[in-house]
MARBATOR-418079 format. One record per residue (C-alpha): x, y, z. Coordinates in nm, 3 decimals. Example, Ala and Ser with C-alpha at 12.3 -4.5 7.8 and 13.67 -1.06 7.14 Angstrom:
2
px = 1.230	py = -0.450	pz = 0.780
px = 1.367	py = -0.106	pz = 0.714
//
This chain:
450
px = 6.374	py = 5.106	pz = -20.713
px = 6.665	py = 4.872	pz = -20.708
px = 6.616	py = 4.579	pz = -20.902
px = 6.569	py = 4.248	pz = -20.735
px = 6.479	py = 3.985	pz = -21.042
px = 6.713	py = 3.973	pz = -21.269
px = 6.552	py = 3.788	pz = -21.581
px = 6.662	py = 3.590	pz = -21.925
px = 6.424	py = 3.554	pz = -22.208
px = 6.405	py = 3.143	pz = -22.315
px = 6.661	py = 3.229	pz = -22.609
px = 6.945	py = 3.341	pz = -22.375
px = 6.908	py = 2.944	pz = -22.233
px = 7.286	py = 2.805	pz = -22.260
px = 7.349	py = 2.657	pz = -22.618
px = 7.654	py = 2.492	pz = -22.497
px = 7.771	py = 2.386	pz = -22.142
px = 8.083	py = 2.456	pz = -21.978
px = 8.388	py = 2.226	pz = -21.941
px = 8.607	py = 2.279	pz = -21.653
px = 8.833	py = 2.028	pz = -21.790
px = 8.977	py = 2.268	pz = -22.030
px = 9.059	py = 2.531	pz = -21.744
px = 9.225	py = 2.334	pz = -21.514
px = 9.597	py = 2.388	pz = -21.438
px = 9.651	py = 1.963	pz = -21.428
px = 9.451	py = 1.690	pz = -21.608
px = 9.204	py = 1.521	pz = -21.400
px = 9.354	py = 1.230	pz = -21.280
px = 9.187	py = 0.870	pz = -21.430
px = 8.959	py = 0.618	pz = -21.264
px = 9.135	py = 0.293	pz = -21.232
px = 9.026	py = -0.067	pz = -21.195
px = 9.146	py = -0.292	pz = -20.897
px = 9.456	py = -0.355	pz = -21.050
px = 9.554	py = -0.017	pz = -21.011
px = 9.527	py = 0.053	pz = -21.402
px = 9.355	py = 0.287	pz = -21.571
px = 8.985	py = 0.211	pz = -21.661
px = 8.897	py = 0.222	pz = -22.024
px = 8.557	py = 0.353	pz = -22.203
px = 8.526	py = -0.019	pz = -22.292
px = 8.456	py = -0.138	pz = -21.957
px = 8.222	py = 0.162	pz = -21.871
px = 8.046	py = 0.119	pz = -22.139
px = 7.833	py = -0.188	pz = -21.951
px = 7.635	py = 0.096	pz = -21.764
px = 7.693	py = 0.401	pz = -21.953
px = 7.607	py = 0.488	pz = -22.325
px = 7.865	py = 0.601	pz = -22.542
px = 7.767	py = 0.952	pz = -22.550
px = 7.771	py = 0.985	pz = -22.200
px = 8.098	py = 0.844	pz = -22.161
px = 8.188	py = 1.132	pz = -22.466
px = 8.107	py = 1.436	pz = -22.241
px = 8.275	py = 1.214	pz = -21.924
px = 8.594	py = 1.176	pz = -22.088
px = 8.615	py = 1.530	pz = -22.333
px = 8.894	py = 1.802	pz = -22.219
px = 8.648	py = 2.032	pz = -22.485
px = 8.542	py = 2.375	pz = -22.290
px = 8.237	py = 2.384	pz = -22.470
px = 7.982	py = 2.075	pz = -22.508
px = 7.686	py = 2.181	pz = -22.745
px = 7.351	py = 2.146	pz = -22.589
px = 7.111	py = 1.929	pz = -22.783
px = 6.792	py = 2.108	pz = -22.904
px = 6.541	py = 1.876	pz = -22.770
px = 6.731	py = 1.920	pz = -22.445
px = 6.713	py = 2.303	pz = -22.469
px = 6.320	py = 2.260	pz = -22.534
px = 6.267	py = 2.055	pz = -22.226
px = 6.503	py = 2.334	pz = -22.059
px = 6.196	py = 2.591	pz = -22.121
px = 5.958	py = 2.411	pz = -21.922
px = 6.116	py = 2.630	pz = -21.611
px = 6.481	py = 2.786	pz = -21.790
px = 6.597	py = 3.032	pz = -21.726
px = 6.595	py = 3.049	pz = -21.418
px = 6.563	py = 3.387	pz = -21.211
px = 6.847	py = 3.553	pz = -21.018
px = 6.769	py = 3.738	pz = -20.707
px = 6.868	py = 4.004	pz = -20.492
px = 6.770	py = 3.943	pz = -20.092
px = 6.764	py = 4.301	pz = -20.014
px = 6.513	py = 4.248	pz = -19.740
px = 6.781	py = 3.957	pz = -19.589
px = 7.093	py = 4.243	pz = -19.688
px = 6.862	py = 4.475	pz = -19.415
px = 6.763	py = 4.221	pz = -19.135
px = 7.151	py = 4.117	pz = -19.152
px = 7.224	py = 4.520	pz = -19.159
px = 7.520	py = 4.405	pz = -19.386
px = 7.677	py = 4.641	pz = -19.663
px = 7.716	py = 4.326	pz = -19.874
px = 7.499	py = 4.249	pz = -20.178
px = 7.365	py = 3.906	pz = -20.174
px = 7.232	py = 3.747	pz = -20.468
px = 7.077	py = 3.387	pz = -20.576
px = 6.990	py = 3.176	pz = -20.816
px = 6.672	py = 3.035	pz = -20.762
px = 6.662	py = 2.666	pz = -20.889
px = 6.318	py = 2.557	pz = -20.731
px = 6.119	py = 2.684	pz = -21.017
px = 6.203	py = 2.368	pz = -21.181
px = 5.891	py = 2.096	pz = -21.202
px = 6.078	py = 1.886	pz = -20.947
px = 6.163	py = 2.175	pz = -20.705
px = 6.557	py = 2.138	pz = -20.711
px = 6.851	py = 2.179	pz = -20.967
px = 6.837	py = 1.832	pz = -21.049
px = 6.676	py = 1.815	pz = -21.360
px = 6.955	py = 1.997	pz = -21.535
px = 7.169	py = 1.680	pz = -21.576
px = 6.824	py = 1.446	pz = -21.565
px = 6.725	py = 1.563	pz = -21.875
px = 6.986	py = 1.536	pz = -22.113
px = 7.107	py = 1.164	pz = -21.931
px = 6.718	py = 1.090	pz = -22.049
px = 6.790	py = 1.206	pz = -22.360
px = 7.152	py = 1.050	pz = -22.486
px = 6.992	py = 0.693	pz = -22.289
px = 6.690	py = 0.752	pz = -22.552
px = 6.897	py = 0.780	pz = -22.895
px = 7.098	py = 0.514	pz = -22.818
px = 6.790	py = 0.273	pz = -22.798
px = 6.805	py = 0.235	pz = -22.377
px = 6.438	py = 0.104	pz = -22.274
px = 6.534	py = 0.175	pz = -21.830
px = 6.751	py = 0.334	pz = -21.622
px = 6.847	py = 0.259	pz = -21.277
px = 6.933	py = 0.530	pz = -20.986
px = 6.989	py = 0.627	pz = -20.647
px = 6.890	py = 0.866	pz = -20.441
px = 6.919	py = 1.054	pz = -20.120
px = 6.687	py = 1.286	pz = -19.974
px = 6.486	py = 1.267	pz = -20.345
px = 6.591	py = 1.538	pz = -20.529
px = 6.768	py = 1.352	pz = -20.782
px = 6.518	py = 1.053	pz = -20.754
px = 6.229	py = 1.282	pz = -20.907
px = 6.423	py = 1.446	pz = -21.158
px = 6.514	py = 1.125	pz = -21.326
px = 6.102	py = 1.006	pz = -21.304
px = 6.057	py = 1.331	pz = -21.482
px = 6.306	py = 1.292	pz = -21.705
px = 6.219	py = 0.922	pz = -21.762
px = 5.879	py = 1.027	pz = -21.859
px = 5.932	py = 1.317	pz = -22.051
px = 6.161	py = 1.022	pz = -22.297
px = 5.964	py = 0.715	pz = -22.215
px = 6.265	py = 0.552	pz = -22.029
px = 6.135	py = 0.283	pz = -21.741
px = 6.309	py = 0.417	pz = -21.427
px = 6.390	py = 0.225	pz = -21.125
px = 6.512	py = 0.423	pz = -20.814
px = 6.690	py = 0.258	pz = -20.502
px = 6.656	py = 0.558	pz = -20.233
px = 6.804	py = 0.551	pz = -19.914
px = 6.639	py = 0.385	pz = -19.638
px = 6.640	py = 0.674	pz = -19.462
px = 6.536	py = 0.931	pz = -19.629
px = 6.248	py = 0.687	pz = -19.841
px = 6.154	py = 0.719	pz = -19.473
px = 6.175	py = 1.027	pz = -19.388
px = 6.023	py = 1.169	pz = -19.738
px = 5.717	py = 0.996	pz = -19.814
px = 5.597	py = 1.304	pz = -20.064
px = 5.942	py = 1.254	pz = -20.259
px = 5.859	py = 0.915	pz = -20.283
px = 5.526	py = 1.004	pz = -20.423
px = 5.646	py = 1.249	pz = -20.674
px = 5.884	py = 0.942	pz = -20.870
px = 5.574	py = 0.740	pz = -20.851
px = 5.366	py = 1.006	pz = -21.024
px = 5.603	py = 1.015	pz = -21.276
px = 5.599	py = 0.648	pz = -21.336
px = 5.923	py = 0.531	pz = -21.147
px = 5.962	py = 0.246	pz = -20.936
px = 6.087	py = 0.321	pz = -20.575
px = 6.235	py = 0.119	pz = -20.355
px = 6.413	py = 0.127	pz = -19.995
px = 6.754	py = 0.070	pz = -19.988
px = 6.922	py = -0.185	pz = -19.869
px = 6.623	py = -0.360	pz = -20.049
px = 6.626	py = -0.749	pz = -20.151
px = 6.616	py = -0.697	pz = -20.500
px = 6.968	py = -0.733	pz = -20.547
px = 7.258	py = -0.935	pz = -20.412
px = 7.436	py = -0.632	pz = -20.251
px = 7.118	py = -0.552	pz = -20.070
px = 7.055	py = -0.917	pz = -19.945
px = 7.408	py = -0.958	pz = -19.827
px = 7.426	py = -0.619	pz = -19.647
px = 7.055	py = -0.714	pz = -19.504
px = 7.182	py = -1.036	pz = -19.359
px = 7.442	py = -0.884	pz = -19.158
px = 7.210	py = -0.584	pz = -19.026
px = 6.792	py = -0.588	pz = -19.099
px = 6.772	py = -0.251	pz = -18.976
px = 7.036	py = -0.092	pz = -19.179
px = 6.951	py = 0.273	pz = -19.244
px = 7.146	py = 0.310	pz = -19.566
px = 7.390	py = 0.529	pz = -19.756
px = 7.435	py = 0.620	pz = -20.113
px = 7.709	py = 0.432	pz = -20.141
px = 7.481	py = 0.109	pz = -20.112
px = 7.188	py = 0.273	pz = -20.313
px = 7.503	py = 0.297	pz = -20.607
px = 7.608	py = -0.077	pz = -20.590
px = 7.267	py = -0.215	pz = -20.595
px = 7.166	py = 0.016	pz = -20.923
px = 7.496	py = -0.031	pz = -21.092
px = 7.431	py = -0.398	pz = -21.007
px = 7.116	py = -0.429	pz = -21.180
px = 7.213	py = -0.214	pz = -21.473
px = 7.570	py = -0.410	pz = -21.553
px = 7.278	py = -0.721	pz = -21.520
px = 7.050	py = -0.632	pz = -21.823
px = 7.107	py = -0.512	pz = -22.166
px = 6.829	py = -0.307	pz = -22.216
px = 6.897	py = -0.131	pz = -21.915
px = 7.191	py = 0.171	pz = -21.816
px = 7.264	py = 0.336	pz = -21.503
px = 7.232	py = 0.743	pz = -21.453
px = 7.405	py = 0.914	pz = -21.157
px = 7.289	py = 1.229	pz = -20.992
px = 7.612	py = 1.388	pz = -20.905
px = 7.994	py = 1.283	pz = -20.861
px = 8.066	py = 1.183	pz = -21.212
px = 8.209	py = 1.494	pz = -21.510
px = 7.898	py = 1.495	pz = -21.717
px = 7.683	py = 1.520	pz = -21.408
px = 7.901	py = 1.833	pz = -21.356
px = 7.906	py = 1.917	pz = -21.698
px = 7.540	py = 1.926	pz = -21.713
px = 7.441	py = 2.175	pz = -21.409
px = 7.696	py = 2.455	pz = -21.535
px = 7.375	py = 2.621	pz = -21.696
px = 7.334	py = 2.726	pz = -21.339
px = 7.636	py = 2.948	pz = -21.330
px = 7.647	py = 3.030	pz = -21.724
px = 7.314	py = 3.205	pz = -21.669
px = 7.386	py = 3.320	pz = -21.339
px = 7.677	py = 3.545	pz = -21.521
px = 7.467	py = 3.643	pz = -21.809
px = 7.240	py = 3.769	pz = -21.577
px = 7.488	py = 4.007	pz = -21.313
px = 7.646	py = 4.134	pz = -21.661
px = 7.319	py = 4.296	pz = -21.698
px = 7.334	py = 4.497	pz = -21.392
px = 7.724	py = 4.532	pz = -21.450
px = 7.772	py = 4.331	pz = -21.102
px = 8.046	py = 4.060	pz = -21.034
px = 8.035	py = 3.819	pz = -20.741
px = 8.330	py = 3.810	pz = -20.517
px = 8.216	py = 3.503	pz = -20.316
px = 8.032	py = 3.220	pz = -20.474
px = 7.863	py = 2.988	pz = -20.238
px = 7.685	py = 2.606	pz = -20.261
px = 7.610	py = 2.351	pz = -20.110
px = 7.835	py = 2.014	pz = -20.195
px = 7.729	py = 1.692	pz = -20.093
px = 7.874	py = 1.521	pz = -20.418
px = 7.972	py = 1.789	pz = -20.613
px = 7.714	py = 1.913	pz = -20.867
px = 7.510	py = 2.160	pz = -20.732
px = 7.867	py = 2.350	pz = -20.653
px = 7.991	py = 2.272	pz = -21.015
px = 7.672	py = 2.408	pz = -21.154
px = 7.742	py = 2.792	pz = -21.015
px = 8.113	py = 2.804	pz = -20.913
px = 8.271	py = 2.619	pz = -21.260
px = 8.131	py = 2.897	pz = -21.463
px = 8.310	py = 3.148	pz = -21.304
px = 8.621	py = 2.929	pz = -21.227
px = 8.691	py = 3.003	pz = -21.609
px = 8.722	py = 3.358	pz = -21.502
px = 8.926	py = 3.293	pz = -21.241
px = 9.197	py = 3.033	pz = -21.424
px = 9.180	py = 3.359	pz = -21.671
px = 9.315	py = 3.590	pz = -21.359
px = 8.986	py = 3.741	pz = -21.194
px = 8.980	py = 3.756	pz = -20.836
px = 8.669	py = 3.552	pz = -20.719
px = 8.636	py = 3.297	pz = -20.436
px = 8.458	py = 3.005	pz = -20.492
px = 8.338	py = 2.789	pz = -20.171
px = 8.203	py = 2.489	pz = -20.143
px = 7.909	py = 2.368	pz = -19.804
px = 7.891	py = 2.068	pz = -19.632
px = 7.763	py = 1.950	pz = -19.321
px = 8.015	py = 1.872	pz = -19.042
px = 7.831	py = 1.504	pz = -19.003
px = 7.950	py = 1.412	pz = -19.371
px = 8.238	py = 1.627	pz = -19.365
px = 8.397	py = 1.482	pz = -19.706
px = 8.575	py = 1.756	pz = -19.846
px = 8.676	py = 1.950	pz = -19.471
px = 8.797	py = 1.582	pz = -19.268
px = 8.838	py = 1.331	pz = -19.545
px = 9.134	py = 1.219	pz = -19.725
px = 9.268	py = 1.299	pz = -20.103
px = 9.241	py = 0.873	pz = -20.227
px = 9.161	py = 0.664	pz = -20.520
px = 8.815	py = 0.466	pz = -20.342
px = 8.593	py = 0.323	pz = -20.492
px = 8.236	py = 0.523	pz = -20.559
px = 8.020	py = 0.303	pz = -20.391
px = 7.961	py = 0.061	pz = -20.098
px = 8.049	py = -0.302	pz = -20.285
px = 8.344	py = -0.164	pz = -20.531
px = 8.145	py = -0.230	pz = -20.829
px = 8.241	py = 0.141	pz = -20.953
px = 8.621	py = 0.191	pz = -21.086
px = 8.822	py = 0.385	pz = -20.816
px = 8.815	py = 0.759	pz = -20.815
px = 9.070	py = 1.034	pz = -20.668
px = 8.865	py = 1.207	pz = -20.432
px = 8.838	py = 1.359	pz = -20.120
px = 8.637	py = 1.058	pz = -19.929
px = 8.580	py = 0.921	pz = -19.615
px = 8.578	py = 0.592	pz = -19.722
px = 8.316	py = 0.391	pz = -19.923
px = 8.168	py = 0.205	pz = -19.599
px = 8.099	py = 0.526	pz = -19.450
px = 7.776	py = 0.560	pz = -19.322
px = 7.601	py = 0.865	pz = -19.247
px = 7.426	py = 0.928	pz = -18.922
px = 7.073	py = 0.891	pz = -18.942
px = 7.014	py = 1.197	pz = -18.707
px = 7.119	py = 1.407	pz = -18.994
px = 6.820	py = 1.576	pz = -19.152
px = 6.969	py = 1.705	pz = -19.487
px = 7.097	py = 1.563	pz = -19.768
px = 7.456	py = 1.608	pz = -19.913
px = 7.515	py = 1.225	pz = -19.713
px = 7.785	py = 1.088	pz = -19.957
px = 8.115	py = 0.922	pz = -19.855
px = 8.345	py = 1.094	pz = -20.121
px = 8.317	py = 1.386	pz = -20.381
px = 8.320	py = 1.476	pz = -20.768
px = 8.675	py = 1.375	pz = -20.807
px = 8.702	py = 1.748	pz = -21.039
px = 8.585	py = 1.939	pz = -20.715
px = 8.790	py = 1.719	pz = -20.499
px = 9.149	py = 1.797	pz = -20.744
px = 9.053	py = 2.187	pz = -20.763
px = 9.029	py = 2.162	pz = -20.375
px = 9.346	py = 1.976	pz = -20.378
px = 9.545	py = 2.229	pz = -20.556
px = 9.407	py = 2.536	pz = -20.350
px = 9.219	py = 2.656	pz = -20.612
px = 8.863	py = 2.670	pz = -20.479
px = 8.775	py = 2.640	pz = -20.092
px = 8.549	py = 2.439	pz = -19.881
px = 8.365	py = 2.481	pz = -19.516
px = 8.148	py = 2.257	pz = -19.287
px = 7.847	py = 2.399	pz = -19.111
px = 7.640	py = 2.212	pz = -18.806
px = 7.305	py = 2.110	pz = -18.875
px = 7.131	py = 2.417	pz = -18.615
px = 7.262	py = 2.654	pz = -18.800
px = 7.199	py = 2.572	pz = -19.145
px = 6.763	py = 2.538	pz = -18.978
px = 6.848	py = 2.875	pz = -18.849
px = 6.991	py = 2.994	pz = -19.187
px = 6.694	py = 2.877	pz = -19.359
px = 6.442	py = 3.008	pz = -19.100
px = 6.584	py = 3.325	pz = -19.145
px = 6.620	py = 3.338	pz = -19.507
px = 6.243	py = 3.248	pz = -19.535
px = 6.130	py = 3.486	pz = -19.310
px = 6.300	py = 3.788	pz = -19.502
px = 6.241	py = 3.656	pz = -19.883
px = 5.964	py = 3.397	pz = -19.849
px = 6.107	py = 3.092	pz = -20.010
px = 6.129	py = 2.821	pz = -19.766
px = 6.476	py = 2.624	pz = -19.868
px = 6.581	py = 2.283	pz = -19.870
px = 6.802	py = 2.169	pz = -19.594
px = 7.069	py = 2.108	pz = -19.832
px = 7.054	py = 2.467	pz = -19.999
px = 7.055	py = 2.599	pz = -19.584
px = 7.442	py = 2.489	pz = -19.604
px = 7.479	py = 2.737	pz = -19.847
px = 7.283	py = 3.024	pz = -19.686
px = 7.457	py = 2.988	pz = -19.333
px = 7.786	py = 3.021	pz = -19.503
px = 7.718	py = 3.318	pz = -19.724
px = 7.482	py = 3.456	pz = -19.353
px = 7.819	py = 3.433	pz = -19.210
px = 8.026	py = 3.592	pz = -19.465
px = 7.767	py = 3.880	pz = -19.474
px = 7.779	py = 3.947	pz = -19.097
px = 8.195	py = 3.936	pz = -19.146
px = 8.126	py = 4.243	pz = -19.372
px = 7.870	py = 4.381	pz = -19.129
px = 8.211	py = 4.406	pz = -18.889
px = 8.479	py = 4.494	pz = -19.178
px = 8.238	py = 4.748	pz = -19.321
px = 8.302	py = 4.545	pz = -19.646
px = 8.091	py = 4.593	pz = -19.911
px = 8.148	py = 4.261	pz = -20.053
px = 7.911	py = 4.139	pz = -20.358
px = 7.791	py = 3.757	pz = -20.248
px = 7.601	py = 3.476	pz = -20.462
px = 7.471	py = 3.150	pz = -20.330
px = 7.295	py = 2.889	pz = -20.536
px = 6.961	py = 2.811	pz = -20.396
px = 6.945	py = 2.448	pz = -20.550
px = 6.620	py = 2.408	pz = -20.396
px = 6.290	py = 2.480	pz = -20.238
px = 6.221	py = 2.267	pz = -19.896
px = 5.824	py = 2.214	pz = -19.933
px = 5.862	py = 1.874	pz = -19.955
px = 6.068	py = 1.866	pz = -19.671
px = 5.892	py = 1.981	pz = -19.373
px = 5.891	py = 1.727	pz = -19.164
px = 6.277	py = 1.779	pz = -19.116
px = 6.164	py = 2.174	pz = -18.996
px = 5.918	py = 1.987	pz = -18.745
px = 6.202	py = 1.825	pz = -18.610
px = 6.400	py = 2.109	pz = -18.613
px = 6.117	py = 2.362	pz = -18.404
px = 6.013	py = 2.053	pz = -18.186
px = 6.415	py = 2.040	pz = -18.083
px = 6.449	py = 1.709	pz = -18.204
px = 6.790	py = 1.826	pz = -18.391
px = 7.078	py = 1.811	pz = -18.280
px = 7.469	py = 1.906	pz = -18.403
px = 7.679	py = 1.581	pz = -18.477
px = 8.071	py = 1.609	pz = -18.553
px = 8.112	py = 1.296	pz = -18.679
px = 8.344	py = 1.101	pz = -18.508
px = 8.687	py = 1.115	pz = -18.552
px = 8.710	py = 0.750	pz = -18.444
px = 8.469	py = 0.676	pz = -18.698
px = 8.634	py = 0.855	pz = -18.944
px = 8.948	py = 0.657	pz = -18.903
px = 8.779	py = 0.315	pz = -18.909
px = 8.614	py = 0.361	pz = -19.280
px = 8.920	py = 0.500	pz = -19.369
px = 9.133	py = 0.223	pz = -19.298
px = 8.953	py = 0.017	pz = -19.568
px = 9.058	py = 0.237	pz = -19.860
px = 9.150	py = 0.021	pz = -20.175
px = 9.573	py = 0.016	pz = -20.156
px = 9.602	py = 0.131	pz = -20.500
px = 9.695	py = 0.515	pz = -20.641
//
């Protein structure tokens, strides 16, 4: 029988993670403050502790993994890799598909990768809370988990949105201990102000950043942790894709196509970077990155210095972006909602070295549908962005005759995320392009700097 789970024994976990810094044809370019001038560890150092801002700054290409982070890793690492053969058959596709299956973790999602260890450096250097966003949840609950796994207070500012559209994710942080609340909240001044102009403002990570950077640059005892965007985030998930390699070598199979979802940047980083290595090193591999064509960052936006959050508390960042007041459309039933992207994902774009696609929202619920039906796992909306892409590449081999080898990260399971799959069989979904018009206005507030 042909193997379909492709295992690791808890020893094979990653001792180090990967760097992508070090691979990269140009440096990355630097954040800069409103002056235009570069920003300085000094000045990030308000919300950020100095090992953090270590791993954000390093060109190293390996970063050793902390034991007591590996130890926490074994509560659900490694994770398993899969073969869909019953998906390969319903598509009747000569291409192998593979994926990594990240919703064994305690949280369901991928998240926990970076949550951990951001836990962890906040706890040696004597940090009592932590203060977060969040967008559909995933990254909300990892960082309760974390937070509780360290005993680090945790305060979470989640999108208005999606704290009402995902009561259970909600629940989760509180079981864990965190404190939730919607944002825009009143809590904090950015939330007030952006309250007074509009009560029934839906929200946007962008605003869920400035009012927990807010509070964090307000106490002492308190640091901010981001789920995504930033190099260490990055850094962090590449266990994803250093296992996912260990794990093909065993069956002496190579992908040709990597595929994930990118809504800020990490869950791609976590399985392409790995194998970007081999590809700066000459290997033939593509590496794609899935968003939805209502956030269409990396596919519509523009190559800028912005700012990485709604109030331009955060330095400025080269990124693909579609500007920091962007706000998503509430109709949209995913995450992956931010205005910009990982400014290292956004420069590899830039140079043509990795590629990107947008997807509508009906066919990333058909993706998923699909998927489940053939290999029981019912996905997360965001990980359906990935699916429908490597779907489609699959049926393009189905016509070529092709026998490409495909891998897709499947950041996520979607049980906590039903309610969007009501909406989607009661044809309450619907495809949005978002707007060009719209597009154009946020854009025309980018910072005039870089």
């Amino acid at each position: 029988m042909t193997a379909t789970r492709i295992m690791l024994d808890e020893n094979e976990i990653p001792t180090h993670w990967y760097n992508v810094v070090a691979d990269m044809p140009n440096a990355p370019l630097p954040p800069l403050g409103p002056d235009g001038k570069p920003v300085g560890p000094e000045q990030m150092m308000v919300i950020f502790p100095e090992t953090i801002l270590a791993q954000e700054m390093s060109a190293e290409r390996w970063i050793p993994i902390p034991d007591e982070v590996r130890e926490a890793y074994r509560l659900w690492r490694p994770t398993p890799l899969i073969r869909a053969l019953r998906l390969e058959r319903a598509l009747g596709t000569p291409a192998k598909i593979y994926y990594k299956y990240e919703g064994v973790s305690p949280t369901g999602s991928h998240k926990p990768n970076s949550a951990i260890p951001q836990a962890y450096f906040n706890k040696i250097a004597g940090i009592k809370r932590l203060t977060t966003e969040t967008g559909a949840g995933q990254w909300g609950s990892s960082l309760a988990f974390a937070g509780q796994m360290f005993g680090i207070e945790v305060r979470i500012y989640m999108v208005k949105v999606s704290y009402e559209q995902k009561p259970f994710r909600r629940s989760m942080m509180q079981t864990w201990g965190a404190e939730v609340f919607a944002s825009p909240s009143d809590m904090t001044n950015t939330g007030r102000a952006i309250l007074a102009k509009d009560p029934n403002n839906p929200g946007s990570l962008g605003i869920a950043i400035s009012e927990a950077v807010e509070e964090a640059a307000s106490r002492a005892d308190t640091k901010y942790a981001l789920g995504s965007v930033l190099n260490h985030v990055l850094l962090h998930q590449t266990v994803i894709g250093l296992e996912a390699k260990k794990q093909l070598e065993k069956i002496g199979e190579y992908p040709d196509m990597v595929f994930a979802p990118c809504g800020g940047g990490s869950n791609f980083a976590g399985i392409a970077f790995p194998f970007f290595a081999d590809k700066a090193a000459g290997k033939q591999v593509r590496l794609v990155a899935v968003e939805p064509t209502s956030c269409p960052t990396l596919t519509r936006g523009v190559y800028a210095y912005d700012y990485g959050d709604a109030s331009g508390f955060t330095p400025l960042m080269k990124m693909y972006t579609l500007g920091h007041d962007f706000m998503p459309p509430g109709i949209h039933a995913g995450g992956l909602r931010y205005h910009g992207d990982s400014p290292l994902v956004s420069q590899l774009l830039h140079e043509g070295l990795i590629e990107a696609v947008a997807v509508p929202q009906l066919a990333t619920f058909d993706a998923g549908v699909q998927f489940a039906c053939a290999e029981g796992i019912i996905p997360a909306p965001e990980s359906n962005h990935a699916i429908r892409a490597c779907i489609d590449e699959a049926l393009r081999c189905k016509e070529s005759g092709e026998p490409k080898t495909l891998l897709f990260n499947l950041s996520g399971h979607g049980h906590f995320d039903m309610a969007s799959y009501d909406r989607y069989f009661a044809g309450k979904l619907e495809d949005y392009d978002y707007p060009s018009e719209a597009v154009a206005a946020s854009l025309a507030h980018l910072p005039k700097v870089g």
